[in-house]
C-alpha positions as CSV (number, residue, x, y, z in Angstrom):
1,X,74.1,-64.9,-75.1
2,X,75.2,-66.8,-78.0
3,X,74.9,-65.1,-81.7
4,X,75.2,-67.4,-84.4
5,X,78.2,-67.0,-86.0
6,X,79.5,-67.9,-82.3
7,X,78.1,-71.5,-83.1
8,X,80.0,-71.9,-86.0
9,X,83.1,-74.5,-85.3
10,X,86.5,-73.0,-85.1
11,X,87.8,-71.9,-88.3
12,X,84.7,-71.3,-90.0
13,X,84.1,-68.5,-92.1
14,X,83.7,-65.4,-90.3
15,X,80.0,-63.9,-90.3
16,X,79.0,-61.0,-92.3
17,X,77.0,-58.1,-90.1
18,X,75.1,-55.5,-91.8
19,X,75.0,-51.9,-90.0
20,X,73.7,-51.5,-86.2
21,X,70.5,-50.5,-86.4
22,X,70.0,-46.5,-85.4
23,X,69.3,-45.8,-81.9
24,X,67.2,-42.8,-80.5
25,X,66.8,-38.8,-80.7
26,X,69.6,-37.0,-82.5
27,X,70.6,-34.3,-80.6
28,X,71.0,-30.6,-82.8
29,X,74.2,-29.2,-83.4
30,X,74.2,-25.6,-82.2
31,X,75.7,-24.3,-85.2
32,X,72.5,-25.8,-86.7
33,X,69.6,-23.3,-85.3
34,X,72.1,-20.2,-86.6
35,X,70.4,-20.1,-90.2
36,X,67.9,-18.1,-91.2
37,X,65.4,-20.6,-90.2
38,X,65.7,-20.2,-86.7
39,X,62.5,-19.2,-85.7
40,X,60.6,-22.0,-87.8
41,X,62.4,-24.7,-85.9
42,X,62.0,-23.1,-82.5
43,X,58.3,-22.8,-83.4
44,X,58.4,-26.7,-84.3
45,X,60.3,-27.3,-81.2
46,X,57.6,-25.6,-79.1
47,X,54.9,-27.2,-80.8
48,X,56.4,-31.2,-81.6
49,X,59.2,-31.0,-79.4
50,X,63.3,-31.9,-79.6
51,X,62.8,-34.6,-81.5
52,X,61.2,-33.1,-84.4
53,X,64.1,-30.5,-84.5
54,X,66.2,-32.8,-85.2
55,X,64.4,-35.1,-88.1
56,X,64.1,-31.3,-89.8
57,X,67.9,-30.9,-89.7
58,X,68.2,-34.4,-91.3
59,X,68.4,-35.1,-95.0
60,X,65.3,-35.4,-96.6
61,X,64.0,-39.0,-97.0
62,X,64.8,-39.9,-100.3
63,X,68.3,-38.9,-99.7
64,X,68.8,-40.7,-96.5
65,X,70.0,-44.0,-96.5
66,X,68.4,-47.0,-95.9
67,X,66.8,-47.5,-92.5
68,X,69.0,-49.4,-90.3
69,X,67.8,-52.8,-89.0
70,X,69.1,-55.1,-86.0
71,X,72.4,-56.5,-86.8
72,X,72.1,-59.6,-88.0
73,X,74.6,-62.9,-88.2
74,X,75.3,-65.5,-90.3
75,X,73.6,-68.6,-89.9
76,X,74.2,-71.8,-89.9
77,X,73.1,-75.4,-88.8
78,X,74.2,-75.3,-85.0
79,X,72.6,-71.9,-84.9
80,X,69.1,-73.5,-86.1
81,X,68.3,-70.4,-88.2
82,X,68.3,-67.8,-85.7
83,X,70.2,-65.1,-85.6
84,X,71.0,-64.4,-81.8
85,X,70.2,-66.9,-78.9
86,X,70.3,-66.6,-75.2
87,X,72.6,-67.7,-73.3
88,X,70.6,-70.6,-71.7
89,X,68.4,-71.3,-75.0
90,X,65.3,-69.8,-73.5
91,X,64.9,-67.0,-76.4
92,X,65.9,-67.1,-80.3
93,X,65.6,-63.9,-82.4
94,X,65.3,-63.6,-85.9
95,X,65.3,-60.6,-87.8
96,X,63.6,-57.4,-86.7
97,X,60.2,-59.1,-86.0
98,X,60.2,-62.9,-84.9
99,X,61.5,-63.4,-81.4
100,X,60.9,-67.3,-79.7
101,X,60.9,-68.4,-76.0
102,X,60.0,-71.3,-73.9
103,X,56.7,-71.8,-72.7
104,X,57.7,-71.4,-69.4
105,X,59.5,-68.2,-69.7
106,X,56.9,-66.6,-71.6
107,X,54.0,-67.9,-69.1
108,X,56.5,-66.4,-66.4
109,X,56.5,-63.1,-68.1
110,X,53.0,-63.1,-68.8
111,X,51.9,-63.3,-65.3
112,X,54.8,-60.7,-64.1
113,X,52.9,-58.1,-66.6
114,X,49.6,-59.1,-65.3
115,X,50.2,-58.5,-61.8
116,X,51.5,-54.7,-63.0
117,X,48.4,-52.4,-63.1
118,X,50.2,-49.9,-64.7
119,X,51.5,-52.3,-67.8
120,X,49.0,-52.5,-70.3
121,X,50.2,-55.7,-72.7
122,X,50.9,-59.0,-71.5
123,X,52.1,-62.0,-73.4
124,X,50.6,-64.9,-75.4
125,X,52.5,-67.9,-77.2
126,X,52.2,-68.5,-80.7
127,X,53.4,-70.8,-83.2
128,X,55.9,-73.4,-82.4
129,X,59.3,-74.2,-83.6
130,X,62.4,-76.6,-82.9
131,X,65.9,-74.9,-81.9
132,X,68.3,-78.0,-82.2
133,X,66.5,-80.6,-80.0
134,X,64.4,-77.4,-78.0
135,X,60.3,-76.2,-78.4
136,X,60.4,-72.9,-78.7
137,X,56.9,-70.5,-79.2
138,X,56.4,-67.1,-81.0
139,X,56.4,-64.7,-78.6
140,X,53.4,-61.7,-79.4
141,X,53.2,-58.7,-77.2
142,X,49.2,-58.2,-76.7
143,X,46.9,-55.7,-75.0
144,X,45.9,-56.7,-72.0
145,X,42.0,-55.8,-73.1
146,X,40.0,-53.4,-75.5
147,X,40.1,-50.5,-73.4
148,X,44.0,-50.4,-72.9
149,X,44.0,-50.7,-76.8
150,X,41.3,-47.8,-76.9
151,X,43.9,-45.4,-74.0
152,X,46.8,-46.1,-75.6
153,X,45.9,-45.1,-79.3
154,X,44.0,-42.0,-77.5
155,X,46.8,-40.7,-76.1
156,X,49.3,-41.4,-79.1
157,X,46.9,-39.1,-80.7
158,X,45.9,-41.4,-82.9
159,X,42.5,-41.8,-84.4
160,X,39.6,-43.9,-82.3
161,X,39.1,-46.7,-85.1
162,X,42.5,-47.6,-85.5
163,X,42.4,-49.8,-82.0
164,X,40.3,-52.1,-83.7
165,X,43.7,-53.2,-85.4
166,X,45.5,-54.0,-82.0
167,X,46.2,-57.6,-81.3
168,X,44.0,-58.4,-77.6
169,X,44.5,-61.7,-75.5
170,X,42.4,-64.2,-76.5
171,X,42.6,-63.2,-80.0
172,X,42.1,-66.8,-82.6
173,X,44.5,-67.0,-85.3
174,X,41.6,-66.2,-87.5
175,X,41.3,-62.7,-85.8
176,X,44.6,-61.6,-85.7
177,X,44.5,-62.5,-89.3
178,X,41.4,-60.5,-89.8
179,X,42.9,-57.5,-88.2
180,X,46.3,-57.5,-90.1
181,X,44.0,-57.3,-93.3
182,X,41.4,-55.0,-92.1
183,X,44.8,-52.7,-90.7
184,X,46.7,-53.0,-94.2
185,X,43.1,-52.0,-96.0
186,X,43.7,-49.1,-93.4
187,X,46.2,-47.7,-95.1
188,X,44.3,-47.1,-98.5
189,X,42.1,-44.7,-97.1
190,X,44.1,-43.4,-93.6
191,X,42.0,-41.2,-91.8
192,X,44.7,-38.6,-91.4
193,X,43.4,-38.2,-95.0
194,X,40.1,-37.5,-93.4
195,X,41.9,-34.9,-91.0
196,X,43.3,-33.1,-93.6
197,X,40.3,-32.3,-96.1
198,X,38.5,-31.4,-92.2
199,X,41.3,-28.7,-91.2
200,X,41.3,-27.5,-94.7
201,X,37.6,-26.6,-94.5
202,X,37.8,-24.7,-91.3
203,X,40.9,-22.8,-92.4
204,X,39.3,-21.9,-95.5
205,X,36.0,-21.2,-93.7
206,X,37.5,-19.0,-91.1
207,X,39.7,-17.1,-93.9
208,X,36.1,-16.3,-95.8
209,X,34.5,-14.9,-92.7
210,X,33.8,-11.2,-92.9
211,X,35.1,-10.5,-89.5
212,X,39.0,-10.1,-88.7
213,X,40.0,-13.7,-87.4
214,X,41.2,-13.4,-83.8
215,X,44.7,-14.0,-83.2
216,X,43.7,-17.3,-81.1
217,X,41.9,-18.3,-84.2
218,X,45.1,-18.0,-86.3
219,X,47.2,-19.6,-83.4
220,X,45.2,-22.7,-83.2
221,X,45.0,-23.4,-86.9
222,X,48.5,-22.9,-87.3
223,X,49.2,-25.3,-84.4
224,X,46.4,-27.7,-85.5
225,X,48.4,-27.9,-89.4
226,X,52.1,-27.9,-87.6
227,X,50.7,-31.5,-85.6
228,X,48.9,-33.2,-88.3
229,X,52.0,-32.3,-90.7
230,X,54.4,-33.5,-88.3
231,X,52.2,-36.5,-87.8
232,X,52.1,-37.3,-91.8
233,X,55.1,-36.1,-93.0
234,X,57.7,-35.3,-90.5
235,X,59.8,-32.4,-89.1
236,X,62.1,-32.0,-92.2
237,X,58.5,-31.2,-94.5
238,X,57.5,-28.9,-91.9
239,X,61.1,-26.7,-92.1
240,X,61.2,-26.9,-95.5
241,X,58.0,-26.0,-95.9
242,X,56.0,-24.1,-93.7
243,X,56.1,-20.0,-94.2
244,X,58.2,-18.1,-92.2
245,X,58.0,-15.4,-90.4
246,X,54.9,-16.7,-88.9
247,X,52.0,-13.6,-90.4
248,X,49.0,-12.7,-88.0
249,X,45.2,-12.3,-89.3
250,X,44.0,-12.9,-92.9
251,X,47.7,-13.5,-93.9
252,X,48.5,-16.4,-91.7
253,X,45.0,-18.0,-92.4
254,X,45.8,-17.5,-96.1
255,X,49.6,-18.7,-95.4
256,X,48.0,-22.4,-94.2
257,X,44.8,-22.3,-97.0
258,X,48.4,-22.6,-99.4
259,X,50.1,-24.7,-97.7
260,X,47.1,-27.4,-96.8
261,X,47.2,-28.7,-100.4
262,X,50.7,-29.2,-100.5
263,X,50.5,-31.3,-97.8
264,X,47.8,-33.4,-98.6
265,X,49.2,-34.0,-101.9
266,X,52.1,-35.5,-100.5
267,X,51.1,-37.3,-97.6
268,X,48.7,-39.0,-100.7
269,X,51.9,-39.5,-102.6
270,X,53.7,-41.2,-99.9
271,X,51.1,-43.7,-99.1
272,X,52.8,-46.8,-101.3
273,X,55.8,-46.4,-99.5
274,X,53.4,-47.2,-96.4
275,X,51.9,-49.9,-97.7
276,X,55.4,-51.5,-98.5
277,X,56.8,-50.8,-95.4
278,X,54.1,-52.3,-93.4
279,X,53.7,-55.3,-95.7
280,X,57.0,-56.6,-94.4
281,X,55.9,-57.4,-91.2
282,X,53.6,-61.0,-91.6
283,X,52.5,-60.8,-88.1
284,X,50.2,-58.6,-86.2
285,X,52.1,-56.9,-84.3
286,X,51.3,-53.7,-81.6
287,X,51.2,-50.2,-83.4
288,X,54.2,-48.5,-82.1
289,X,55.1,-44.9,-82.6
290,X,59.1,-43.6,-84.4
291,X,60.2,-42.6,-80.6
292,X,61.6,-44.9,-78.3
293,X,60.0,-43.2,-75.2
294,X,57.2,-43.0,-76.3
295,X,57.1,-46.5,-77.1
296,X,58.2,-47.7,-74.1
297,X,55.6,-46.0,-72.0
298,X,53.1,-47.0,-74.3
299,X,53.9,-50.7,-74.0
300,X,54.9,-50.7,-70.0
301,X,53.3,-47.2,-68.8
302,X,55.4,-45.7,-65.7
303,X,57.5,-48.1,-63.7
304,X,56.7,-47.1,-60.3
305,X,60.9,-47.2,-58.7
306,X,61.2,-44.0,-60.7
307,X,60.2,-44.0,-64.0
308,X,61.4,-44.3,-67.4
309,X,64.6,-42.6,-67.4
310,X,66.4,-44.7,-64.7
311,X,69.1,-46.5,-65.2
312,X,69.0,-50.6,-64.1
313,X,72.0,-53.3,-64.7
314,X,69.2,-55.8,-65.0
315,X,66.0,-54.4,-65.5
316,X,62.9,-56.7,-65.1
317,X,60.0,-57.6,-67.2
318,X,57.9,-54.7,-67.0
319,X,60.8,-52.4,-66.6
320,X,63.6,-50.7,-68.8
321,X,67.0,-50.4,-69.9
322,X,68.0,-46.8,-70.4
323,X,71.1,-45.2,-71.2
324,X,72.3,-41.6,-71.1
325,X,74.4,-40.9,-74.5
326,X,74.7,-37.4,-73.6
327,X,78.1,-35.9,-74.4
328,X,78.8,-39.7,-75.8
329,X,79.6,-38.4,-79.3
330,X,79.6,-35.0,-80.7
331,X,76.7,-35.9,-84.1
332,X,75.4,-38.9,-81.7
333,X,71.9,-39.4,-79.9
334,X,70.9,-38.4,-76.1
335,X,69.3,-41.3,-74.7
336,X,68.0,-44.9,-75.4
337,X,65.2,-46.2,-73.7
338,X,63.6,-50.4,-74.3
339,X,60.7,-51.9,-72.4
340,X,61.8,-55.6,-71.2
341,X,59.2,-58.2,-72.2
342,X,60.9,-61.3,-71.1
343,X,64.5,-62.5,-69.6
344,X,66.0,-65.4,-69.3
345,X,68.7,-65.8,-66.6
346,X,71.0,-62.5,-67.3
347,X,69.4,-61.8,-70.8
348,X,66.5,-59.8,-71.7
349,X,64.5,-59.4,-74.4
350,X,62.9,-56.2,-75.2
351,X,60.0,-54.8,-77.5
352,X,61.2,-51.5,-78.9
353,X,62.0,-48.6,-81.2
354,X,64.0,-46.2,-82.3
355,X,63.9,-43.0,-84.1
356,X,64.2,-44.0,-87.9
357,X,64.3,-40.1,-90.2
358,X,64.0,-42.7,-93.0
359,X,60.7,-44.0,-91.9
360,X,57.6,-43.8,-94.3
361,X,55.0,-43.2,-91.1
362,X,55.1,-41.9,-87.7
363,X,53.2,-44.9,-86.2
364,X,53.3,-48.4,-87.2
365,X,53.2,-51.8,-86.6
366,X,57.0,-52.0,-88.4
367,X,58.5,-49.6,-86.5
368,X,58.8,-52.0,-83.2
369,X,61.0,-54.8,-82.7
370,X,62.8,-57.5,-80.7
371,X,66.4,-57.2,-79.3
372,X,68.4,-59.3,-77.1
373,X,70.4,-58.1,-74.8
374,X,73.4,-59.6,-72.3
375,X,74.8,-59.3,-69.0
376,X,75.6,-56.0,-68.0
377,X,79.8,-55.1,-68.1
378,X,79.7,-57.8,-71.2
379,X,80.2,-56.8,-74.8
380,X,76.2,-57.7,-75.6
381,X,74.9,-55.6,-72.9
382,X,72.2,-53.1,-73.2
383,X,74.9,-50.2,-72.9
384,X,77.4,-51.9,-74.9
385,X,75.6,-52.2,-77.9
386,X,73.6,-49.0,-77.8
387,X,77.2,-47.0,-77.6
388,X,78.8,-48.7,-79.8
389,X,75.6,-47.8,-82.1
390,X,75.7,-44.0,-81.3
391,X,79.4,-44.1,-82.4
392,X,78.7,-45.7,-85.5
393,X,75.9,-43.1,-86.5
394,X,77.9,-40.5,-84.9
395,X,80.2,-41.1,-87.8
396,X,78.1,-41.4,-90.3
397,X,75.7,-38.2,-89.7
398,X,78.6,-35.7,-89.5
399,X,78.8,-32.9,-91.3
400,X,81.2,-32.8,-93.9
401,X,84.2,-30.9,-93.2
């Protein structure tokens, strides 16, 4: 593939790069569950998993840094504005969230994820633009129908409205537009708010009852306020927050009528820096979730020559790349997976995302975006750039010595 500073003639001024974007799941340093918080994060880990371990051993947000986007290169004329090309011409990307083919490469992909049952998107061209003397169209990932919208928001847990804000082929322009309003609206009045003030009436109604709650009572509460808060806020509000040792009866019940407040109050507080985030992205786009497995499956289900976690040289559409980081670097991530929406000769193009601790939601439609990939063995390969990534944060999440 050719990235733009490539295009420059010889001698021209080198190209600026910002910081590789972050790749996936941080793995915990062992040294890390020996505090005397233990027991909260293995009772996070048992109820939202690795992944939410290690967001809660991160800085909190507003110490992070910035979230990391896709590397990006300088432009110039003969690069047309874009910031990576393939190596035939066939795809342009620019930025995190515009990615352009030709209209026979993305009528080729279309069809390959229409003939896969278990894929639920499928492709649709959009506007039109001119690379050099080249048509290329805006490439938009869509659900195949309203009923893979309505399964995939069910199983991301997400509420039943919200797949009224998916983008569906055969969408006009003037829906898509209507949804990307009616979805921004959304986030003035979230029904996780909804959720909140709901649990916080059943905690409080169980903790008045005369009888002695039962244990599975207490249990299911607690589990019910660990989700929702890991779905609002995050692992690193649940660590910091969340009473430990875990207390049985009245006391637990009264632990979570406490802590319910809290929580609400800042998932409230938090809501402009939602609104911001999501503003940025001018397209409808699919509502992805901050997990790069997750997203994959979501967007290309189960491929059927063994699953997600295999690894392929040149996966295609409707597959993945994957690549096992474990053992890769000491502070690094474990894995990487991206679902491949279109390729053009040995490139791919892939709809993705990846953990981001500095992310103002747990599902959005900012969280996805579009990467090009090379040949594999070459320095723009899938596993080339993904290690090279994990070193660099690798580096920069080490403790300090």
């Amino acid at each position: 593939m050719v990235h733009a500073h490539e295009r420059r003639a010889a001698g021209g001024e080198s190209a600026p790069r910002t910081a590789a974007r972050d790749p996936e799941r941080p793995r915990t340093p062992a040294s890390a569950l020996s505090t005397p918080r233990s027991e909260a994060l293995r009772t996070l880990q048992r109820t939202a998993g690795n992944a939410a371990v290690a967001r809660a051993l991160a800085p909190a947000p507003e110490h992070a840094k910035d979230p990391q986007h896709l590397q990006r290169y300088a432009e110039g004329a003969a690069a047309h504005g874009f910031d990576k090309v393939s190596t035939h011409g066939g795809i342009a990307i620019r930025g995190r969230y515009e990615a352009y083919a030709d209209a026979d490469l993305i009528t080729t992909a279309a069809h390959g994820l229409d003939a896969q049952e278990q894929v639920p998107i499928t492709l649709e061209r959009g506007a039109a633009v001119q690379a050099g003397e080249r048509t290329l169209y805006r490439v938009l990932p869509v659900y195949k129908d309203a009923a893979r919208a309505a399964a995939a928001v069910r199983a991301a847990g997400r509420s039943p409205e919200e797949a009224g804000h998916e983008p569906l082929r055969g969408d006009s322009a003037a829906q898509r537009g209507d949804k990307r309003a009616a979805y921004l609206r959304s986030l003035t009045d979230p029904p996780e708010v909804r959720q909140l003030v709901a649990l916080t009436g059943r905690i409080v109604t169980a903790l008045q009852a005369r009888a002695e709650p039962r244990s599975s009572t207490v249990d299911g509460l607690r589990s019910e306020t660990m989700k929702l808060a890991m779905a609002t806020m995050g692992g690193g509000w649940i660590a910091a927050r969340f009473p430990y040792p875990e207390r049985a009866g009245r006391e637990g019940l009264t632990d979570l009528a406490v802590i319910m407040p809290s929580l609400t109050a800042d998932f409230l507080a938090g809501l402009p820096a939602v609104e911001n985030q999501e503003a940025q992205v001018q397209e409808l786009l699919i509502t992805l979730p901050n997990d790069c497995k997750a997203a994959a499956a979501q967007l290309i289900g189960v491929p059927p020559d063994g699953g997600l976690s295999v690894r392929r040289d040149a996966p295609a559409v409707g597959e993945n790349h994957f690549v096992d980081l474990t053992g890769a670097a000491a502070d690094g991530w474990a894995n990487h997976f991206a679902a491949v929406i279109l390729r053009d000769g040995p490139d791919s193009l892939t709809y993705e995302t990846a953990a981001d601790r500095g992310s103002a939601l747990q599902n959005g439609k900012s969280l996805g975006y579009f990467a090009l990939y090379g040949r594999a063995g070459t320095d723009q390969s899938f596993d080339t750039v993904i290690r090279a990534q994990n070193l660099a944060y690798a580096e920069r999440s080490a403790p300090p010595t």
